[in-house]
Each structure stands twice: as C-alpha cells, then as structure tokens.
N, C-alpha and C positions, 0 to 999 in steps of 0.2 A: 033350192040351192042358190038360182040367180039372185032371189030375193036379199036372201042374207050375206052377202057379198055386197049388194048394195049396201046395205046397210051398215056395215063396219067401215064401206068408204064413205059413207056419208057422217061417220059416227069421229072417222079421220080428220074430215073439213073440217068439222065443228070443233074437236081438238085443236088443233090447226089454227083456227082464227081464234079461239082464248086466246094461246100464247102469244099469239101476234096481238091482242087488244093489249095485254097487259104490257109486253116487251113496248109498244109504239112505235108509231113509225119508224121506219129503215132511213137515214140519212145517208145521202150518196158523196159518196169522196168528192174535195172541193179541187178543182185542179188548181196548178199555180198558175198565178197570173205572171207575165211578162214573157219576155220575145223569146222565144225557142232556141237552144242550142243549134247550130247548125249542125246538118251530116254530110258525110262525105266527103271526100279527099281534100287535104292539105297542099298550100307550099310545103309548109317547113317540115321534112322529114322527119319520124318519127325518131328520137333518139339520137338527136344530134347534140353536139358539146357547142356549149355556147363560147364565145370566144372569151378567156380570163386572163389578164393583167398580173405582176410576180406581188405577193400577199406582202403588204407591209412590215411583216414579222423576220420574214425569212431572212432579208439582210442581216439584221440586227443576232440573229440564231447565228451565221456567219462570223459578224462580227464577235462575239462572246465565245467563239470556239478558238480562233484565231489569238484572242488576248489571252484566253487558258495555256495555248501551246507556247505561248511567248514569256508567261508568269514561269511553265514547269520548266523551261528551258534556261530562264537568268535564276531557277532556285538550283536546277540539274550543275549548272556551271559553277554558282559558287563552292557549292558540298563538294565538288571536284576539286577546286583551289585551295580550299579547306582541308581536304585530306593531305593533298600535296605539302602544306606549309604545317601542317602536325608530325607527318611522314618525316619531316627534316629538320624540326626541332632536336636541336642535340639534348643528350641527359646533363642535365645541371647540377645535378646531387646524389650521391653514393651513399645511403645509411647501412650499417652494419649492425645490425643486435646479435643478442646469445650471450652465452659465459662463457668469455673468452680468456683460455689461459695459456695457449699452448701458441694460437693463433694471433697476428698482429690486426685488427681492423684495415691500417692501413698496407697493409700486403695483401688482403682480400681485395680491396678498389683497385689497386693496380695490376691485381690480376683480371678483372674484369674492365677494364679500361678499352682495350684493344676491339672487345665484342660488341662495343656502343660506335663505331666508326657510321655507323649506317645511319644511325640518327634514334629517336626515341622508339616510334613503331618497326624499328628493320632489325632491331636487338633481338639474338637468337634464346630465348629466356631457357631453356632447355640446354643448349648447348654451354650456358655459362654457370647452370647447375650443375651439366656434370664436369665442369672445370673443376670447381669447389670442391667438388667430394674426391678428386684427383688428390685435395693436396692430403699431406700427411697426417692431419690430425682432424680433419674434417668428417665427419660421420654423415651427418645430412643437412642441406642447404637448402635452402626454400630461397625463389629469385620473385619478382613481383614487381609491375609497374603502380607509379602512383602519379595519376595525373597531375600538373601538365608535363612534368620536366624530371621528375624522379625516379630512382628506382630503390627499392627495399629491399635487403638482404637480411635473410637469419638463418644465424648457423649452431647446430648442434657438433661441439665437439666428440672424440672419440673418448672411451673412458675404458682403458686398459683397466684390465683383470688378472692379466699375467704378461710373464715375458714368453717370448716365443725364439726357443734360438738363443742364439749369442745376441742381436741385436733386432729382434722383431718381440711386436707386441699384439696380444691378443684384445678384441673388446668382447663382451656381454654372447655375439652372437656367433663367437670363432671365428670371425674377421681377423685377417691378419694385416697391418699394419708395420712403416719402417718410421723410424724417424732420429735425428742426428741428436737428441735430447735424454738418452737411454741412461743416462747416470742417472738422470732424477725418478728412475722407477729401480732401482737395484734391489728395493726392498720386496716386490711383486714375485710371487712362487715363478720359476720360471718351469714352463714344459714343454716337449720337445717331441716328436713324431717325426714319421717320413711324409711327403708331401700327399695334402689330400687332405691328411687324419686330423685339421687344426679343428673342425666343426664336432666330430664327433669326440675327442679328448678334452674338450670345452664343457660340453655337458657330461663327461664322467666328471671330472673339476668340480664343476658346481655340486653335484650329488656330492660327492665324497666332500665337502666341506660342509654341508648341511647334515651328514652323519657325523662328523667330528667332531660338530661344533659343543655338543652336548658333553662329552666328553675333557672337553678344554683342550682338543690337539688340531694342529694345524698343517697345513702342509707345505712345503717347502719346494719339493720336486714332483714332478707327475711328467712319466714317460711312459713311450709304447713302441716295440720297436717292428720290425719288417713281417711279423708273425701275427700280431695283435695280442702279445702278449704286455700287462700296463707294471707298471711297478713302480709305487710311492716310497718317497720319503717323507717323516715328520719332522718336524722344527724338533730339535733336539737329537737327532740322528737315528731313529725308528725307523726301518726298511720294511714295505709290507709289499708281498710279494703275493698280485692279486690273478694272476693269470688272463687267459683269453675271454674266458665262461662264467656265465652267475656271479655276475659283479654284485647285486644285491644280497646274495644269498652268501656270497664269503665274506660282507662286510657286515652284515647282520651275526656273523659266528663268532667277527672280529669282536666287538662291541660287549660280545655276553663276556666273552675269554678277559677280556680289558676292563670289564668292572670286578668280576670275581677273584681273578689272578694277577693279572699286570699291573693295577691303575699302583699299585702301594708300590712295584717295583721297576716304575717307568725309568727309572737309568741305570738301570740293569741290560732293559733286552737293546738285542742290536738288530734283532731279526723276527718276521713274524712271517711265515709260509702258510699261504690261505687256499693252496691250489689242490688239497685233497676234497676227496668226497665228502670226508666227517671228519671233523677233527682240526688241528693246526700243529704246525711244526714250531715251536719258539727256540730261538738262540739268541744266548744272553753273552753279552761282554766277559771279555776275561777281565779277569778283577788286576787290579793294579796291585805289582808288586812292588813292595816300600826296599828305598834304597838303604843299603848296608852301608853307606855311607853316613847318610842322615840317621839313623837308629845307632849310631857309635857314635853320632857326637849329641846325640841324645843323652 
C-alpha cells in the first residue's frame, strides 16, 4: 500500500515537470524602478480647500442680469405710457350703418356723444347699446371699436306688424313699442289686449293670417279681452267669434264652413260664432231696404 502511493506521487512529479517544460520558465514581476512614494503623515491636511480667487465669469453673469432688469424695466415703462396715451385718445369718428327709416344717423351720434367723455378705451360699449335699443324705433344695435380712434355702430330698426292700442306698435316678437310717427302706420291690423297679453295675441296674429291667407281674407282687428276670450274681425266687416279654447280646431271648422257655404256670400254674413263643440252659428246682414222714395221716382 506504501509502495503504491509512492508511486502516484512520483507519477504527480513527472506530470508536474511536463507541464512545467512545456509552459517554460516562470518570469518574476519586474518592479518599478524609481524613488518610492513616501508613507506617512503629512503637513497639509487631508481635505483641505485650497485657497480660490472670484471666476472671471461671474461678474459678467452679474453683469447680463442686471441689463435684462433694466431692458424689461424701460420695455415695462413704455407699454405703461402707451396704454395711458391710447386710454385718452378721444373717438374721432361715429359711423352708423343699417336701414335706416324711422331713425336719423345723426340723432344716433348725438346720442352717443356724452358716453365717449372718457376717451376711446373708457367708452362703456354695453351701456351705449342699450342706449340705442332705448330709443323708439331701434330693435337692436350692435356698438364696436375700430382702432385707432373709431367707433362702429349698426342698427337694426323695428318692423311693426300691427298697431297696439290707440298709439303703440307691435314688432314680429310682440314687442311693444310707442313712437310720435303713428299716422304713417294707420293701415297695420290694429290689436288690443289687457297688459301682458301683447306676446301671446302676436302669435295667435300671425297664425290666423297664415290660415286666411289661402282663403283671400285678412284681418283688420284681433282682440282679447280680461277672460281670454279673442274675437276677429275681417277687412270687409266679418266678426268671427273664436273664443278662449281650440283655437286651431274652430279655425279649421271656419275654413271648411267658408269654402263650402260663405266664400259665394261673403257680404252677406256679419257674423261667424266658432265657440260650439260642433258646428258654427252664422249671422248674415239685414238686407237693405230700397227707399220708397227712390223707386217713385223711378
């Protein structure tokens, strides 16, 4: 057993030195040549700040902050002198547009004259709208700046559809309006209600003129009085007597009754009662009696 232990370590050496013939010799690290660091304690502390001087940069960083605050400062300034001197520019020009018939252009500037005291921006454009629509015949007014020194005005006049009253005028949306020019609408249906009812007898109006129109009758009068009862007359002296209820449905009964029966004896009736459930009440004129005068000298 000793033997053969020998000889695995002897059989090891011989392994051993192949490798080592063939690898060749071991080269041993070359040290460096020259004088050795020193070891051992210092003066100069470890981690001390060396003494440094102010960076040639920084002034000039100073400087360039300094001419930014002084550049936004004479720009801050001016825009400020600049608002001041636009702020008190007066308005130099008043233009008026629209179709104007009722309205003078130059009664609209002098009405607005008073609201430009303040200068071009201090003008209350709001408050001199609803000047305008203040006056009598103005419907809507649009106000508007036009730089530098202007201002723009357009006015929509009012456009009566009826008369209201003795001397009030309706437009399109039952607006009621007054104005001292009432002669030159004398031809307009006038209609009449207790206060309140100009908006909703506005749109019966327009209905009942869009059923007549077919027909070739027109209407003259349209009232309603403290009941809500409405009651028409026609050009030609027609009384149609519509009640409070089913306005659509007693002018629909109207309309059959008026082509089949009336339309051939329109100046006959005097009277059309539309306020039953079925049906219509008609009363015709008394016929005209011939004078016993005239027929003897006939």
């Amino acid at each position: 057993m000793a033997g053969i232990l020998r000889k695995k370590s002897g059989d090891t050496s011989v392994r051993t030195g192949r490798k080592d013939t063939r690898g060749g010799p071991q080269k041993r690290p070359v040290k460096a040549r020259g004088r050795r660091a020193p070891q051992g304690a210092t003066r100069n502390p470890v981690g001390a700040a060396r003494p440094q001087g102010r960076a040639p940069g920084q002034s000039s960083l100073w400087l360039n902050r300094l001419l930014i605050l002084l550049g936004a400062g004479v720009v801050l300034t001016a825009a400020v002198k600049a608002f001041i001197t636009v702020q008190s520019l007066p308005v130099q020009r008043i233009s008026v547009t629209g179709e104007l018939e009722h309205t003078q252009a130059q009664a609209v500037q002098d009405m607005v004259q008073p609201g430009l005291v303040g200068g071009f921006l201090n003008a209350d454009l709001q408050q001199i709208r609803r000047q305008l629509e203040g006056l009598p015949w103005i419907y809507e007014a649009t106000v508007r700046r036009k730089w530098p020194n202007a201002l723009e005005i357009h006015v929509v006049e009012e456009l009566p559809i009826a008369r209201w009253g003795q001397d009030g005028f309706l437009n399109h949306e039952g607006g009621v309006f007054h104005s001292d020019k009432a002669g030159d609408w004398d031809a307009l249906p006038r209609l009449q209600g207790p206060k309140g009812s100009a908006k909703s007898l506005v749109e019966k109006y327009q209905r009942l003129v869009e059923i007549l129109a077919p027909l070739n009758l027109a209407v003259a009068q349209l009232a309603v009085d403290e009941r809500g009862q409405l009651e028409a007359v026609l050009e030609g002296g027609m009384q149609l007597s519509l009640g409070g209820d089913d306005f659509l449905e007693r002018m629909r009964r109207f309309t059959g009754i008026y082509r089949t029966e009336l339309a051939a004896r329109q100046a006959e009736v005097a009277r059309v009662d539309l306020r039953y459930e079925s049906g219509v009440a008609v009363a015709f004129k008394e016929p005209v009696q011939a004078d016993p005068s005239q027929v003897a000298g006939i």
